[in-house]
N, C-alpha and C positions, 0 to 999 in steps of 0.2 A: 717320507712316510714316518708316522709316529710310528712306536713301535710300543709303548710304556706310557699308563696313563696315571701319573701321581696323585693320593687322593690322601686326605686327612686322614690322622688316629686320633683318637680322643678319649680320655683319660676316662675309667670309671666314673667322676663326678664331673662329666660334659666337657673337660677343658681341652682344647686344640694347644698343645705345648710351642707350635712350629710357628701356628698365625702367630702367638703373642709374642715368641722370639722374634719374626719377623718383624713387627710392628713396633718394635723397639729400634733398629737398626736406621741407622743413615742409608742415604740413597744410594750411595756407593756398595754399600754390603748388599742391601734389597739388590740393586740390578746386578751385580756377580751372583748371587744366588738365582737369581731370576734367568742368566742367560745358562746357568750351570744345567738347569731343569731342561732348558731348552735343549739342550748338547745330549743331553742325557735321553732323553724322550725318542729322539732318531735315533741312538745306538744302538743296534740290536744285541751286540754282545756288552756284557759289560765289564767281562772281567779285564778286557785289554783297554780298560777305559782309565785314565788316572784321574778321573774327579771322583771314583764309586770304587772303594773298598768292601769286600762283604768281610763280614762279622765270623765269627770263628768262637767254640764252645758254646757257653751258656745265651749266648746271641744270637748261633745260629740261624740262619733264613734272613736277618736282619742284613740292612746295608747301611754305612756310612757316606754322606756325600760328601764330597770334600771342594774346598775352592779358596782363594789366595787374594786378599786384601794388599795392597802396598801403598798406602799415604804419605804423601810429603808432608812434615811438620815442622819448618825452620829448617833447620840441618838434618835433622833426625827422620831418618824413615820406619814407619811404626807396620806391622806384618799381622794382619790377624786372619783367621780363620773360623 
């Protein structure tokens, strides 16, 4: 069951900040952000959730999603967020 339906913001002068993030990202980031929404959507609580942080003072009501890249590159593993 959905529970959370995510919808765009957009900027006083038209711009969707999240598609154009999005559409910069490799396929790897796209689908971990893609299956984060997915997890996130069925959750009905979120505060025991670790991909959804909510925001705190000046932020308030706002929420951070969160979610974990881990790339092999040669020897080197690169971690983004």
């Amino acid at each position: 069951m959905r529970w959370w339906k995510f919808i765009a913001y957009l900027t006083e002068d038209n711009k969707n900040l999240i598609a154009n993030w999005y559409k910069i990202q490799d396929p790897a980031v796209q689908s971990e952000f893609d299956i984060t929404l997915r997890i996130l959507e069925v959750t009905s609580d979120w505060k025991a959730a670790p991909e959804i942080q909510e925001l705190k003072n000046r932020h308030a009501g706002l929420w951070e999603i969160r979610f974990r890249i881990v790339q092999q590159e040669g020897k080197k593993r690169v971690k983004r967020h």
